[in-house]
PyMOL Python script that loads the backbone (N, CA, C, O; Angstrom):
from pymol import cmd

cmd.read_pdbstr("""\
ATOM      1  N   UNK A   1      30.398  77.226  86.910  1.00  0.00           N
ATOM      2  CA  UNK A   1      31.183  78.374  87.332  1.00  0.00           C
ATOM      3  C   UNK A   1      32.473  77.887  87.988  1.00  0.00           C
ATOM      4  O   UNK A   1      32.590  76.946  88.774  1.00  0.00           O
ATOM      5  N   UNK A   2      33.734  78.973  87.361  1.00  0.00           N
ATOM      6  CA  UNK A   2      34.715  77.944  88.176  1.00  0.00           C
ATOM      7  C   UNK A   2      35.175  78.727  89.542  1.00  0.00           C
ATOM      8  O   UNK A   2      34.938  79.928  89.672  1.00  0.00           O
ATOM      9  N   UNK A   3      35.527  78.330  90.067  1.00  0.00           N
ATOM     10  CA  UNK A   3      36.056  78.374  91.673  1.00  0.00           C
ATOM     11  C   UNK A   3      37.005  79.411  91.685  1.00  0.00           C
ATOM     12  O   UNK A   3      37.683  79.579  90.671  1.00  0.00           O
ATOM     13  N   UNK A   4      37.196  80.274  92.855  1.00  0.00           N
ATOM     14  CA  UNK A   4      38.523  81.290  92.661  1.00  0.00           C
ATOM     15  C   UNK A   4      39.245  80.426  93.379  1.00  0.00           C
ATOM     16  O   UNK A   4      38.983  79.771  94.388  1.00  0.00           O
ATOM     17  N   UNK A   5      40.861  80.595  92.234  1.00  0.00           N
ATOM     18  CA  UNK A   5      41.841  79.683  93.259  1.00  0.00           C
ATOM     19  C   UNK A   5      42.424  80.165  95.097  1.00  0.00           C
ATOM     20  O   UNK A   5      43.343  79.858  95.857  1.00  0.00           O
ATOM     21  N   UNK A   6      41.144  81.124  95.103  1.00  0.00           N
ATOM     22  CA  UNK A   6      41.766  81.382  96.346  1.00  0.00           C
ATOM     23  C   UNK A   6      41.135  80.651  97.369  1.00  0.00           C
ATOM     24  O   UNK A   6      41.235  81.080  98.518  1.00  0.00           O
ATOM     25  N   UNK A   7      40.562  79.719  97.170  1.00  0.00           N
ATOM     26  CA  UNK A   7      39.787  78.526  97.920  1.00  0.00           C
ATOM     27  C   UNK A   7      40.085  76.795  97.854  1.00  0.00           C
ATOM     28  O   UNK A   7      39.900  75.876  98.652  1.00  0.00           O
ATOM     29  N   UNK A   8      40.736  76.907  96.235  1.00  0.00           N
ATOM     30  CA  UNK A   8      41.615  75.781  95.725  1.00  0.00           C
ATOM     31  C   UNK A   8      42.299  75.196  97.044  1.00  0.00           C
ATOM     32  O   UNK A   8      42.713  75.786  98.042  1.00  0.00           O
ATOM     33  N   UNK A   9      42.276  73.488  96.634  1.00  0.00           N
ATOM     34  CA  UNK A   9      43.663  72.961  97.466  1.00  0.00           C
ATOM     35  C   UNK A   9      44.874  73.870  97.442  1.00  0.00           C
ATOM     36  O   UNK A   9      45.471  74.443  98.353  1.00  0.00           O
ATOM     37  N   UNK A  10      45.085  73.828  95.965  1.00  0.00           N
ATOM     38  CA  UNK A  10      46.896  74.484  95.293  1.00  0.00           C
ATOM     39  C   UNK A  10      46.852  75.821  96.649  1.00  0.00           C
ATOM     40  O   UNK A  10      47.791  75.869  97.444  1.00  0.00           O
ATOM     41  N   UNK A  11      45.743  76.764  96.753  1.00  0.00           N
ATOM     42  CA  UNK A  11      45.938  77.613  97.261  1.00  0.00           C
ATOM     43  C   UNK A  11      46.656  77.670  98.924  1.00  0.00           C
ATOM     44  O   UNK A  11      47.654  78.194  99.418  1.00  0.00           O
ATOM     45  N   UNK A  12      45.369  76.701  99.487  1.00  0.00           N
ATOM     46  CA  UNK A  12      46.002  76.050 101.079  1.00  0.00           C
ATOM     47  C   UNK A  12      47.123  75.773 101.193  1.00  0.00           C
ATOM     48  O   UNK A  12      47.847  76.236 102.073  1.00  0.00           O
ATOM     49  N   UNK A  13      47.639  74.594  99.925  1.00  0.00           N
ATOM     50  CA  UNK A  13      48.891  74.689 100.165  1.00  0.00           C
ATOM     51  C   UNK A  13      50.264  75.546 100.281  1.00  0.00           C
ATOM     52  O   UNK A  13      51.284  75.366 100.946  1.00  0.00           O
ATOM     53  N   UNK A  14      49.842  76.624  99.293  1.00  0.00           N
ATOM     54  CA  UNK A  14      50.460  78.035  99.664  1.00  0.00           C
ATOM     55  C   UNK A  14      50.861  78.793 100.827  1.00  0.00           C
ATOM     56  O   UNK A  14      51.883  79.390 101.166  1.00  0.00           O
ATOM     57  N   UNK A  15      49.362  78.504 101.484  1.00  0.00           N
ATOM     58  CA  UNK A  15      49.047  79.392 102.872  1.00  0.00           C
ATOM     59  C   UNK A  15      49.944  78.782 103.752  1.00  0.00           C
ATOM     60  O   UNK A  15      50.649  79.450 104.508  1.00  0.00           O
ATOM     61  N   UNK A  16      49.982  77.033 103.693  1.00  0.00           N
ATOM     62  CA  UNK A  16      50.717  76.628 104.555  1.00  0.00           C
ATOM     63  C   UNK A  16      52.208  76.006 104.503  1.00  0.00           C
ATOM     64  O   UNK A  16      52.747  75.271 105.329  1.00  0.00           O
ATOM     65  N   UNK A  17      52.689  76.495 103.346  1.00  0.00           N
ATOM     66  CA  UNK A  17      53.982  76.326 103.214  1.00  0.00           C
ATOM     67  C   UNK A  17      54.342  77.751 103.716  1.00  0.00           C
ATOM     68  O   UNK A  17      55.388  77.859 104.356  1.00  0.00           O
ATOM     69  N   UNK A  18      53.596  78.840 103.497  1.00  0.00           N
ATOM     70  CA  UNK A  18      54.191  80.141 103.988  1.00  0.00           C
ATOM     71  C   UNK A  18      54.401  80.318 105.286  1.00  0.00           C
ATOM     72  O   UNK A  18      55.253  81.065 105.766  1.00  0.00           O
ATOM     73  N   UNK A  19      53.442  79.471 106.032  1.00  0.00           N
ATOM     74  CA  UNK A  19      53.479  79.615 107.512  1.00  0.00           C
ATOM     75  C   UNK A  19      54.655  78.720 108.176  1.00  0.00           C
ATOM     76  O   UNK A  19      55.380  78.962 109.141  1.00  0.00           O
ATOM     77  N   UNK A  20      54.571  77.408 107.167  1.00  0.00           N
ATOM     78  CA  UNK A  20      56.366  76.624 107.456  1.00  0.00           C
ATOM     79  C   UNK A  20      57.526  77.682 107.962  1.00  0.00           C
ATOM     80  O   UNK A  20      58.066  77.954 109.034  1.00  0.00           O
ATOM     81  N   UNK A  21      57.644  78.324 105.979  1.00  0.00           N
ATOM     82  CA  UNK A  21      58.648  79.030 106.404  1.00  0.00           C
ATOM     83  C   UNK A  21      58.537  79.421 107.218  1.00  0.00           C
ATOM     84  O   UNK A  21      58.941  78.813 108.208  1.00  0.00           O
ATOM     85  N   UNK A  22      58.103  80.310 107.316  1.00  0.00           N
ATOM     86  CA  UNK A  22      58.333  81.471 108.474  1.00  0.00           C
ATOM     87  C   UNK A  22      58.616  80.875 110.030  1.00  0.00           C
ATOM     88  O   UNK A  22      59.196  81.501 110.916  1.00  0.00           O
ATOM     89  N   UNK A  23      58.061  79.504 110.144  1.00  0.00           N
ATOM     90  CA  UNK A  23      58.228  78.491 111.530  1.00  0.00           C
ATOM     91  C   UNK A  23      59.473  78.477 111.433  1.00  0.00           C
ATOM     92  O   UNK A  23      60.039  78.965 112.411  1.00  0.00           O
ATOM     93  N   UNK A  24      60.334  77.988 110.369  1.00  0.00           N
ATOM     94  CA  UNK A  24      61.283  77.231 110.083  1.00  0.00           C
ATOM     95  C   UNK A  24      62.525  78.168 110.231  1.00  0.00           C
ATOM     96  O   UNK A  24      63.673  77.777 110.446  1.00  0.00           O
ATOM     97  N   UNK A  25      62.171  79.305 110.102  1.00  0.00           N
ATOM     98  CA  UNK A  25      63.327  80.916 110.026  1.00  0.00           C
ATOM     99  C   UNK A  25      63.134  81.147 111.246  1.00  0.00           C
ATOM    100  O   UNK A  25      63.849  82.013 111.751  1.00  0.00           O
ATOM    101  N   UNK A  26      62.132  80.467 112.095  1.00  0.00           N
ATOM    102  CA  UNK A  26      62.508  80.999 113.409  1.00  0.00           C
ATOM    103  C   UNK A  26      61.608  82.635 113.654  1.00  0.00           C
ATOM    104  O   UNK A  26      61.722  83.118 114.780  1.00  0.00           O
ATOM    105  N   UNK A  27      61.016  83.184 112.931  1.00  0.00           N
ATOM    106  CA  UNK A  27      60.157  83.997 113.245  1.00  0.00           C
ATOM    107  C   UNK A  27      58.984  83.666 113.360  1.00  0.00           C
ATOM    108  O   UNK A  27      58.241  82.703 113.171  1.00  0.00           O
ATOM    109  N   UNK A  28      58.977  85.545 114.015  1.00  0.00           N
ATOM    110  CA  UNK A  28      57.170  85.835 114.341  1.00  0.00           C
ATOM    111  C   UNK A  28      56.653  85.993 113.426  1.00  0.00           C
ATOM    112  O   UNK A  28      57.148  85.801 112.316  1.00  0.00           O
ATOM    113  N   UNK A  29      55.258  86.475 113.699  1.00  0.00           N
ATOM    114  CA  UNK A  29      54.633  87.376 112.169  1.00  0.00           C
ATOM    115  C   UNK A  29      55.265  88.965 112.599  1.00  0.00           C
ATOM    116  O   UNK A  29      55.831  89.621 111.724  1.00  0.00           O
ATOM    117  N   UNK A  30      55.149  89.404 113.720  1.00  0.00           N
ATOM    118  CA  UNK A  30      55.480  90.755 114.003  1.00  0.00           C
ATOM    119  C   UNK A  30      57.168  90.851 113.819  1.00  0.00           C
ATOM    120  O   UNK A  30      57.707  91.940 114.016  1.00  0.00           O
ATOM    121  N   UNK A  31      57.752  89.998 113.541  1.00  0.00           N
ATOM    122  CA  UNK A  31      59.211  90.024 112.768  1.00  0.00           C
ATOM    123  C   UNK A  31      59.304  90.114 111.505  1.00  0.00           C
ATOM    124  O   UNK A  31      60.331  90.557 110.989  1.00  0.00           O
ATOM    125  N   UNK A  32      58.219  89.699 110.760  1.00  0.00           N
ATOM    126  CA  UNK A  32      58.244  89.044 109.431  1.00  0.00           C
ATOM    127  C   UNK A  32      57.265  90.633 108.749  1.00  0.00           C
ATOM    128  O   UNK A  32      57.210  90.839 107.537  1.00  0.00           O
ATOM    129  N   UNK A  33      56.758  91.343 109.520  1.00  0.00           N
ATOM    130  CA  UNK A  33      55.498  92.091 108.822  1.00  0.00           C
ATOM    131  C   UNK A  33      56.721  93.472 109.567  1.00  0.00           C
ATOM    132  O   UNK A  33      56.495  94.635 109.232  1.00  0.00           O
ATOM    133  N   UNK A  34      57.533  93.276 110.216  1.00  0.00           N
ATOM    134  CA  UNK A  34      58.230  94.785 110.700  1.00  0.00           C
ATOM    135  C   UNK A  34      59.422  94.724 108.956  1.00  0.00           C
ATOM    136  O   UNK A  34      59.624  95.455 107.986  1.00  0.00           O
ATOM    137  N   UNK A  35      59.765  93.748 109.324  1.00  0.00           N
ATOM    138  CA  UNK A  35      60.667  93.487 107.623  1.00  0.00           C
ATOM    139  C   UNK A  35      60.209  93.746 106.424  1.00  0.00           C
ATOM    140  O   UNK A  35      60.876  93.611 105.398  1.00  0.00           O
ATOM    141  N   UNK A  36      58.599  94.281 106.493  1.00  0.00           N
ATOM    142  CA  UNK A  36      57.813  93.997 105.346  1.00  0.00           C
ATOM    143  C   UNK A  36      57.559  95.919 105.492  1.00  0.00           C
ATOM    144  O   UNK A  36      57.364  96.468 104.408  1.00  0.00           O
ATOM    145  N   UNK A  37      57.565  96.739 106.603  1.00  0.00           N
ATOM    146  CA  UNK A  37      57.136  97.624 107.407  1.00  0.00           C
ATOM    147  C   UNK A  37      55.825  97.797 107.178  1.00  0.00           C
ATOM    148  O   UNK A  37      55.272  98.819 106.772  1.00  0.00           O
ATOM    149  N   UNK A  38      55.317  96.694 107.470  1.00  0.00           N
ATOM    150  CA  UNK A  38      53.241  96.354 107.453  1.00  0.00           C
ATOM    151  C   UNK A  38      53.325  96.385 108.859  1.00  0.00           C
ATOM    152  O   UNK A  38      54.331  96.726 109.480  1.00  0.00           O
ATOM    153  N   UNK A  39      52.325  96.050 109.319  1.00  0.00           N
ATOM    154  CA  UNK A  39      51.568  96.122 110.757  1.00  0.00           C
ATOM    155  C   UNK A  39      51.780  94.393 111.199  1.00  0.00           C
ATOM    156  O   UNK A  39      51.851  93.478 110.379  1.00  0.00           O
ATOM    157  N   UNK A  40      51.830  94.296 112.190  1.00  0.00           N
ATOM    158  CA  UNK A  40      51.422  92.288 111.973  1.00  0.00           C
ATOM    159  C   UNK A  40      50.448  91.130 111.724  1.00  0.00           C
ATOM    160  O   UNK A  40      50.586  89.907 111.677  1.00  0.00           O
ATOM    161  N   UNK A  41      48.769  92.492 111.494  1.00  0.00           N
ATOM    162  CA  UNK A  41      47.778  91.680 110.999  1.00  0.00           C
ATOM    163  C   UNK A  41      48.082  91.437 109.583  1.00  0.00           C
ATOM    164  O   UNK A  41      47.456  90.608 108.922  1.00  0.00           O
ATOM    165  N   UNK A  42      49.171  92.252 109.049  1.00  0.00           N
ATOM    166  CA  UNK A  42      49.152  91.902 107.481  1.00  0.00           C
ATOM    167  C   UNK A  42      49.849  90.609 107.317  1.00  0.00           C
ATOM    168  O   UNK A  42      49.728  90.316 106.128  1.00  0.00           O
ATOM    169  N   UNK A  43      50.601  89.581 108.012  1.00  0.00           N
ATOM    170  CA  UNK A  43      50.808  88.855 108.179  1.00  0.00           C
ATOM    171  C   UNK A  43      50.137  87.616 108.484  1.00  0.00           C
ATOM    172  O   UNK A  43      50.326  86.515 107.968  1.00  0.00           O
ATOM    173  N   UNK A  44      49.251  87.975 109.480  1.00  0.00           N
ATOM    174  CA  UNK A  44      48.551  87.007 109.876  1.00  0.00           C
ATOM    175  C   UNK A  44      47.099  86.821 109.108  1.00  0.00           C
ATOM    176  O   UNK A  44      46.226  85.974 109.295  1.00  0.00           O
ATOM    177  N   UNK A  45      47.144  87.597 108.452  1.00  0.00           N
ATOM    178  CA  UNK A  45      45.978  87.981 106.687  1.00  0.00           C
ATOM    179  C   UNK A  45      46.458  87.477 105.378  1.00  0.00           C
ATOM    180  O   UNK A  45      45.608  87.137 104.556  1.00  0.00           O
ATOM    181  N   UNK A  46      47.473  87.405 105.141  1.00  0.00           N
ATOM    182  CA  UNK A  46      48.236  86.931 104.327  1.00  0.00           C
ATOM    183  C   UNK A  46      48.620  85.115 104.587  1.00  0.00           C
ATOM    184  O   UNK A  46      48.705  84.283 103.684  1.00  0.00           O
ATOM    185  N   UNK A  47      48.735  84.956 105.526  1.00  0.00           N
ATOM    186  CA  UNK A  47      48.615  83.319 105.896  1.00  0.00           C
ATOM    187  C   UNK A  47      47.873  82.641 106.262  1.00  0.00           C
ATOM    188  O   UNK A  47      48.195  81.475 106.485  1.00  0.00           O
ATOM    189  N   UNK A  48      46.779  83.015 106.442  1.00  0.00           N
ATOM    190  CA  UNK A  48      45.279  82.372 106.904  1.00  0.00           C
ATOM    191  C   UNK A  48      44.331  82.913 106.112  1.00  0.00           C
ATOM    192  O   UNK A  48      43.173  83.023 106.516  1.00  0.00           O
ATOM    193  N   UNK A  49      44.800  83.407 104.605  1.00  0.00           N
ATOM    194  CA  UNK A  49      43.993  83.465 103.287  1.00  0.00           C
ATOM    195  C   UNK A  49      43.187  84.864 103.325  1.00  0.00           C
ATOM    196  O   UNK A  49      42.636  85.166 102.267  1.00  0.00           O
ATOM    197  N   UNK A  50      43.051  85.750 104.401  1.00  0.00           N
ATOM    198  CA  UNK A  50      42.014  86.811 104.448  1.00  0.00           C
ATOM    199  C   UNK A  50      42.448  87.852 103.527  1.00  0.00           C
ATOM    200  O   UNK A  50      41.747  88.661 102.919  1.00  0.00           O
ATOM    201  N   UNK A  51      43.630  87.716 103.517  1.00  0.00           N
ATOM    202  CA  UNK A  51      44.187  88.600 102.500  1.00  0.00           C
ATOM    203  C   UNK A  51      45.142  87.606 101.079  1.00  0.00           C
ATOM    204  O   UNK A  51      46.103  86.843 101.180  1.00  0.00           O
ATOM    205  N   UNK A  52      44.457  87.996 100.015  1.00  0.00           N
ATOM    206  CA  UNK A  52      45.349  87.524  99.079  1.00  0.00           C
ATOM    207  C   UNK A  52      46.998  88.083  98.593  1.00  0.00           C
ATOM    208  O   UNK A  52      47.340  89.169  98.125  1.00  0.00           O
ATOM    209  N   UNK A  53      47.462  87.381  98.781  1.00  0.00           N
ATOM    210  CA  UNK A  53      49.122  87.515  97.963  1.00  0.00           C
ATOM    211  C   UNK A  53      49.108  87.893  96.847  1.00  0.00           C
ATOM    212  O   UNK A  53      48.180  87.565  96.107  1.00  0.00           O
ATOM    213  N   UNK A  54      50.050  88.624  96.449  1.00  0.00           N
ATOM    214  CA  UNK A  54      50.504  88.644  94.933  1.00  0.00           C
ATOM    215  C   UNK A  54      51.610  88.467  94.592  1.00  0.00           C
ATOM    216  O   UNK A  54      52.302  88.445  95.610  1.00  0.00           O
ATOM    217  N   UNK A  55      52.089  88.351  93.889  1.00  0.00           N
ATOM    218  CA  UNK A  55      53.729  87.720  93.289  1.00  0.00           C
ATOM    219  C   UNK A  55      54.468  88.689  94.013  1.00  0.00           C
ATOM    220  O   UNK A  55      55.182  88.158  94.864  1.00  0.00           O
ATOM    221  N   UNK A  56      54.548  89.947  93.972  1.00  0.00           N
ATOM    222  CA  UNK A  56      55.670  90.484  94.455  1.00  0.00           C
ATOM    223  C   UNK A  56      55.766  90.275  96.029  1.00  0.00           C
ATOM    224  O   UNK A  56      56.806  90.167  96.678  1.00  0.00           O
ATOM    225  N   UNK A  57      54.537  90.244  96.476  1.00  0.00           N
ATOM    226  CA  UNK A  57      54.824  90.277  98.222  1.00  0.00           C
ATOM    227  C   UNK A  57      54.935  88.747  98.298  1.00  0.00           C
ATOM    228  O   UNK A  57      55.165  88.417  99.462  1.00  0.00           O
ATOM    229  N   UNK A  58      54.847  87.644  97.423  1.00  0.00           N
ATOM    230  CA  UNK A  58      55.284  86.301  98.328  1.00  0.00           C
ATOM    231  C   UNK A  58      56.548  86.009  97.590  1.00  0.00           C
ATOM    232  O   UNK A  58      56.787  84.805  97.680  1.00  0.00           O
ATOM    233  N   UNK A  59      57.677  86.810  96.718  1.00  0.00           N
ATOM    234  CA  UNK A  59      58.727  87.152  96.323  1.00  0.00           C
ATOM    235  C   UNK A  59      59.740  87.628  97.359  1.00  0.00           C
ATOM    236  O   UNK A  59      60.896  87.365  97.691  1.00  0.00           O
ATOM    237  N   UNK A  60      58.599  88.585  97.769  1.00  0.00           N
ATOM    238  CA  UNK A  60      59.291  89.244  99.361  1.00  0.00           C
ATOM    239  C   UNK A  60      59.614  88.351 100.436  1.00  0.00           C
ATOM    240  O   UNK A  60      60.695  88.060 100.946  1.00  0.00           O
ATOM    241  N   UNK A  61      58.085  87.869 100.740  1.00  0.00           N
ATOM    242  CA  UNK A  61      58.422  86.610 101.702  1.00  0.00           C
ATOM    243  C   UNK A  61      59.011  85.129 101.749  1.00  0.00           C
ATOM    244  O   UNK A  61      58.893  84.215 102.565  1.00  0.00           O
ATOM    245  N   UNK A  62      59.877  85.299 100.212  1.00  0.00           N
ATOM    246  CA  UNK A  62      60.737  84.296 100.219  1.00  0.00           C
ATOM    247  C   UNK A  62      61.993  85.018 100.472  1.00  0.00           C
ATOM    248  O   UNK A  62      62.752  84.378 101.199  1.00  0.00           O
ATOM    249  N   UNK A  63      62.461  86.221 100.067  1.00  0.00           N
ATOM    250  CA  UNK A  63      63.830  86.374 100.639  1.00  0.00           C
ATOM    251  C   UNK A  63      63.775  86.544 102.214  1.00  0.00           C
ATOM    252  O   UNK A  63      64.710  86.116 102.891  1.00  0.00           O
ATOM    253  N   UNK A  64      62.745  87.133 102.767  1.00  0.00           N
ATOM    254  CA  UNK A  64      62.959  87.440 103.943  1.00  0.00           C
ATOM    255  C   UNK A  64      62.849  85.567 104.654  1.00  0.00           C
ATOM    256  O   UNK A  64      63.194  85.386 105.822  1.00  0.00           O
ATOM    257  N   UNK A  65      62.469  84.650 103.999  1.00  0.00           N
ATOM    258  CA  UNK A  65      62.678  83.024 104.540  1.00  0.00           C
ATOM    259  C   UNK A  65      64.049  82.715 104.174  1.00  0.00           C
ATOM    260  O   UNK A  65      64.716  81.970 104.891  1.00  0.00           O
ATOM    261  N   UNK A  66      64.644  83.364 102.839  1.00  0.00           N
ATOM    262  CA  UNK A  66      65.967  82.929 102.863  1.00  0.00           C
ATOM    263  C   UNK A  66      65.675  81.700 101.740  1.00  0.00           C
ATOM    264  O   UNK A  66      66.669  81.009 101.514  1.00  0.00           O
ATOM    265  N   UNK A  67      64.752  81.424 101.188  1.00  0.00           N
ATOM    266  CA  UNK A  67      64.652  80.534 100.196  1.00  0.00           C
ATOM    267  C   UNK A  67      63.900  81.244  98.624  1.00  0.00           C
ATOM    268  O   UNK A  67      63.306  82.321  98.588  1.00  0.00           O
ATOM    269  N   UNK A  68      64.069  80.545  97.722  1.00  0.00           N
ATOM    270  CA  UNK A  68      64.015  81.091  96.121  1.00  0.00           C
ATOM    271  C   UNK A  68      62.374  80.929  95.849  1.00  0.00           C
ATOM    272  O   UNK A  68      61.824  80.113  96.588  1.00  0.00           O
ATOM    273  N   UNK A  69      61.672  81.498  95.038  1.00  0.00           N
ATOM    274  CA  UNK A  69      60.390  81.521  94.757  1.00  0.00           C
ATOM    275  C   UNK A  69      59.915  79.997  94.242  1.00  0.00           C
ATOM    276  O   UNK A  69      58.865  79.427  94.538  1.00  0.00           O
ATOM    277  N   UNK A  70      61.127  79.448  93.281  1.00  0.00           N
ATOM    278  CA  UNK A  70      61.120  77.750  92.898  1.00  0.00           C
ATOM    279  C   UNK A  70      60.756  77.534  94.096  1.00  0.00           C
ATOM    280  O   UNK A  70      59.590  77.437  94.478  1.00  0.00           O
ATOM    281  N   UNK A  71      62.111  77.415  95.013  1.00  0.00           N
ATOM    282  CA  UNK A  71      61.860  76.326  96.137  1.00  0.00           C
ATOM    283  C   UNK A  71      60.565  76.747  96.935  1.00  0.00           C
ATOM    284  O   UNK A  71      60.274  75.876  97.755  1.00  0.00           O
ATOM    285  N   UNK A  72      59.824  77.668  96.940  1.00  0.00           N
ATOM    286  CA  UNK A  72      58.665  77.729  97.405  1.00  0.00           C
ATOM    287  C   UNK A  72      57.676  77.154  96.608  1.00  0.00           C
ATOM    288  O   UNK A  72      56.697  76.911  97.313  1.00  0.00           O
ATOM    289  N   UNK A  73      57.497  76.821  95.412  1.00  0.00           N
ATOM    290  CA  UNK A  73      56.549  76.348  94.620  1.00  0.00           C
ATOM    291  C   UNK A  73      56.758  74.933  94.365  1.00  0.00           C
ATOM    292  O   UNK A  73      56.080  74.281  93.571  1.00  0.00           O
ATOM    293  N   UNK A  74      57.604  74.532  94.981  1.00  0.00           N
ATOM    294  CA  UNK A  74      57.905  73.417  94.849  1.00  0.00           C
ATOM    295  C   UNK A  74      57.416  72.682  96.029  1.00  0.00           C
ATOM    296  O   UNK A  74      56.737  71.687  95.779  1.00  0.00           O
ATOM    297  N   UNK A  75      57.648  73.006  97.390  1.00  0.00           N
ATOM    298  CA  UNK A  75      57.460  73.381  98.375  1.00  0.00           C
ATOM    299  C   UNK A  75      56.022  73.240  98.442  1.00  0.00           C
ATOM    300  O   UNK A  75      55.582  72.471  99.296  1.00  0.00           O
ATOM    301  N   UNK A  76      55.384  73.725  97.843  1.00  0.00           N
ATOM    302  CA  UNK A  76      53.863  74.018  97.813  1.00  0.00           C
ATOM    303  C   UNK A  76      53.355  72.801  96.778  1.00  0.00           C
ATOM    304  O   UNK A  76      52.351  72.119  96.980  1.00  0.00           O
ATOM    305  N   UNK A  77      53.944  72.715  96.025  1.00  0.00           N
ATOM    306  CA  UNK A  77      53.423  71.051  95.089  1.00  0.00           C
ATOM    307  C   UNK A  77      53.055  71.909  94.148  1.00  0.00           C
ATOM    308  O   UNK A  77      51.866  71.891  93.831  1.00  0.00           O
ATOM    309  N   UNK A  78      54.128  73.038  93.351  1.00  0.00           N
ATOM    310  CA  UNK A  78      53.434  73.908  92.130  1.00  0.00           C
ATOM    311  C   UNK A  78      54.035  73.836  91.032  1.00  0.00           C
ATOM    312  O   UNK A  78      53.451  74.179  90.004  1.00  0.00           O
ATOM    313  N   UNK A  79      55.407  73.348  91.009  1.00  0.00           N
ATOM    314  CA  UNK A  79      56.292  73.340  90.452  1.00  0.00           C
ATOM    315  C   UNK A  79      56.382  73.276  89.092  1.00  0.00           C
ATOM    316  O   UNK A  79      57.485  73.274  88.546  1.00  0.00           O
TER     317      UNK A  79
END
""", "prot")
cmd.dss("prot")
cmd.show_as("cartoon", "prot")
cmd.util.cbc("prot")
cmd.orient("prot")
């Protein structure tokens, strides 16, 4: 049986390039989830895996980092 990649290395690395950014921009999660107009557990669900991503919301959370979906996958070792 195969594994959901939401447990994968590839995946962690996701989780924690997302949390970079967002270090790296100098925000909160409650900055980053008011920009999103989510609550700030959706943030902190979204980066510590409880909640899965989907393309459009980690699309989102690359403009709101100010960097391109590449440089996030790249970033992440996906490239």
């Amino acid at each position: 049986m195969k594994r959901k990649s939401r447990y994968s290395k590839a995946y962690a690395r996701v989780l924690q390039t997302l949390r970079e950014l967002r270090k790296e921009a100098g925000l909160t999660q409650a900055e980053v989830a008011a920009r999103f107009g989510a609550h700030a557990p959706f943030v902190s669900k979204c980066e510590s895996g409880e909640r899965r991503l989907d393309v459009v919301e980690l699309a989102e959370f690359c403009r709101i980092y100010g960097v391109s979906v590449a440089t996030f996958m790249e970033r992440a070792g996906l490239e």
